[in-house]
C-alpha positions as CSV (number, residue, x, y, z in Angstrom):
1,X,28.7,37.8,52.2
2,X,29.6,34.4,53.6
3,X,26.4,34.2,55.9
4,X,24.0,35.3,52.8
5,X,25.8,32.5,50.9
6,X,25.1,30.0,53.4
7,X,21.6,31.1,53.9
8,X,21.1,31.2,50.1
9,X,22.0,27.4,50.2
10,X,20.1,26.6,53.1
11,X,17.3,27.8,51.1
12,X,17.9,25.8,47.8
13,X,18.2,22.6,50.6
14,X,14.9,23.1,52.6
15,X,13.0,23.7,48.8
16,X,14.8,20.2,47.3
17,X,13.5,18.7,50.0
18,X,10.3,19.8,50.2
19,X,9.6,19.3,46.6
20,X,11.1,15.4,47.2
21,X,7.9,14.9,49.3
22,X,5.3,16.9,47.3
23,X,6.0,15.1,44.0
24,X,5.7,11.3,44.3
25,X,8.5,9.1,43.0
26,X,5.7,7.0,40.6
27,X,4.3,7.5,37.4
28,X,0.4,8.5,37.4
29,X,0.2,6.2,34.0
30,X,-2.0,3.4,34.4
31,X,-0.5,1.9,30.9
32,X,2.2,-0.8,31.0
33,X,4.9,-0.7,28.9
34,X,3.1,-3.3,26.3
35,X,-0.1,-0.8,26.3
36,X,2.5,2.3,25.2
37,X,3.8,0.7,22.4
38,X,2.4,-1.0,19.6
39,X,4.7,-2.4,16.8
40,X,7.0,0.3,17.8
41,X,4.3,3.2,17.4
42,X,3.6,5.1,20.8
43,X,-0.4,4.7,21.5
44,X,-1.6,8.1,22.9
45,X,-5.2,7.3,22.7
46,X,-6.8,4.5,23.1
47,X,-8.7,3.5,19.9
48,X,-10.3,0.6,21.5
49,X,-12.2,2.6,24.1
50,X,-13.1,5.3,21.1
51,X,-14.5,2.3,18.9
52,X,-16.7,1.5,22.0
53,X,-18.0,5.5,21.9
54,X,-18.6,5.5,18.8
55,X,-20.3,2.1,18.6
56,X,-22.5,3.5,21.8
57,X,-23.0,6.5,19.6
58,X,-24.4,4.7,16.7
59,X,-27.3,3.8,18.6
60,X,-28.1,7.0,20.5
61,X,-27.7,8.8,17.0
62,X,-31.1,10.3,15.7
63,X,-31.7,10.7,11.9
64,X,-32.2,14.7,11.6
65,X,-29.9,17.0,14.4
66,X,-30.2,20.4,14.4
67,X,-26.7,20.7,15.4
68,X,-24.8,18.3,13.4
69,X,-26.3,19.5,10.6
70,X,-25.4,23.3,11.5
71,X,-21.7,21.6,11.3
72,X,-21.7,20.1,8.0
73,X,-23.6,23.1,6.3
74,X,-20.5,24.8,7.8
75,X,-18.4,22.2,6.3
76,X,-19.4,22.7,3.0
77,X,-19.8,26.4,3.0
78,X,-16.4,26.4,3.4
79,X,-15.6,23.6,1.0
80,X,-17.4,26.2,-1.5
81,X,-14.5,28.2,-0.8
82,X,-12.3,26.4,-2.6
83,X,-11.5,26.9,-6.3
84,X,-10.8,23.3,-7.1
85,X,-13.3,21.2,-7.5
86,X,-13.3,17.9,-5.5
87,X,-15.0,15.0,-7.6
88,X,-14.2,12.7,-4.7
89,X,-14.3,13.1,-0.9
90,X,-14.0,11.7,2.0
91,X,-15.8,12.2,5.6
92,X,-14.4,10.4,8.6
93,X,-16.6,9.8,11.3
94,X,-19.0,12.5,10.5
95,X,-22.8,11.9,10.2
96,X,-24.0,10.8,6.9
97,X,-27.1,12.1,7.0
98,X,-26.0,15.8,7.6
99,X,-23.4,15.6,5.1
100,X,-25.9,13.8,2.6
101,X,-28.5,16.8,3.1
102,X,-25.7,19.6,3.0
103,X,-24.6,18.6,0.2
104,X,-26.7,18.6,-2.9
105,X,-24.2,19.6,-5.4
106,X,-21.8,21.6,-3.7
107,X,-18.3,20.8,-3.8
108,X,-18.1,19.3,-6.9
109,X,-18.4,15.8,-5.3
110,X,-19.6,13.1,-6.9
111,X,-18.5,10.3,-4.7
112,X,-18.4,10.2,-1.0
113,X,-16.8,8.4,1.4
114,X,-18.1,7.9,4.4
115,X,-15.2,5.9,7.5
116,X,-15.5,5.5,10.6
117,X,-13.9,3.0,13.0
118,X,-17.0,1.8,14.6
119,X,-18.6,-1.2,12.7
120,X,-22.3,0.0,14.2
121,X,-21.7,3.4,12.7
122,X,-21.1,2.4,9.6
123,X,-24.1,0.0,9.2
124,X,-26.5,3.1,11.2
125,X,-24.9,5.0,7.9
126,X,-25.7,2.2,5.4
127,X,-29.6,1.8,6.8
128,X,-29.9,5.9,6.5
129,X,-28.7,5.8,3.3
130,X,-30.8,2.7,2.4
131,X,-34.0,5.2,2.4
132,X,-32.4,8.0,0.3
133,X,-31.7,7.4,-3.4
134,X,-30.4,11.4,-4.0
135,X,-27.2,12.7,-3.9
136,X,-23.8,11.7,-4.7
137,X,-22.4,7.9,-4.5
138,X,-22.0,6.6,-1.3
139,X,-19.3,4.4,0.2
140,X,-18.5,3.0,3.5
141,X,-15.3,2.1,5.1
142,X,-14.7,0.1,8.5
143,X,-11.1,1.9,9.4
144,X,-9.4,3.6,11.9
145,X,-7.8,7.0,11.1
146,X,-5.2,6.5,12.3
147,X,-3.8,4.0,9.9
148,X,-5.8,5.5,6.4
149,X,-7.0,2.5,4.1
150,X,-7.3,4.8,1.3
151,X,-4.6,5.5,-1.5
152,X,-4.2,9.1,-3.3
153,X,-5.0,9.6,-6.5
154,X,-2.6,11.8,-8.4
């Protein structure tokens, strides 16, 4: 028993040391420690670099997509769903022009909010919307989701 033992711990030894030199003793963050946290919050994602994407986006973005608008007729189908009515919505970061066509009167909405965090977004939104005179209000909102600018209403 003694020799199995002693063979069981050589065992244990020759894995702890193997694994020492398969997993290297730094991190494989490229953050610093000012990066992580902001005010206290941990940053996961980096908004900055999303803002940049979606600003890149704004100009890539065509009026009509099949697809997108596949995605917000789903949206709403299922909005339809619902048994409440919603007089006011709002849409973050979605395409205002699929949302705008899908909607017509379903929902209940009246008022729609369109946010995004990308300043070019939202003015691609405001020149779409500038051509369509249909449809429910329309506001726009520079803000990051993250950190809501909108209040409930109770």
């Amino acid at each position: 028993m003694a020799s199995g033992a002693a063979a069981a711990a050589r065992r244990l030894l020759l894995l702890r040391h193997r694994r020492r030199h398969l997993v290297p003793n730094h991190h494989f963050s490229s953050s610093s420690a000012d990066e992580v946290l902001d005010g206290g919050r941990v940053k996961i994602f980096d908004r900055d670099l999303k803002r940049r994407h979606r600003d890149r986006a704004a100009w890539a973005m065509r009026e009509t997509d099949p697809l997108v608008d596949a995605v917000a007729d789903n949206l709403l189908d299922r909005l339809e769903d619902c048994r409440k009515a919603f007089p006011s919505a709002l849409c973050l970061g979605g395409s205002a022009g699929a949302v705008r066509r899908s909607l017509r009167g379903r929902g209940g909405i009246e008022k729609l909010t369109m946010m995004d965090m990308s300043v070019d977004m939202v003015n691609r939104w405001r020149e779409l919307e500038s051509a369509t005179e249909d449809g429910p209000e329309m506001n726009f909102i520079v803000g990051d989701e993250e950190y809501l600018p909108i209040k409930e209403k109770i």
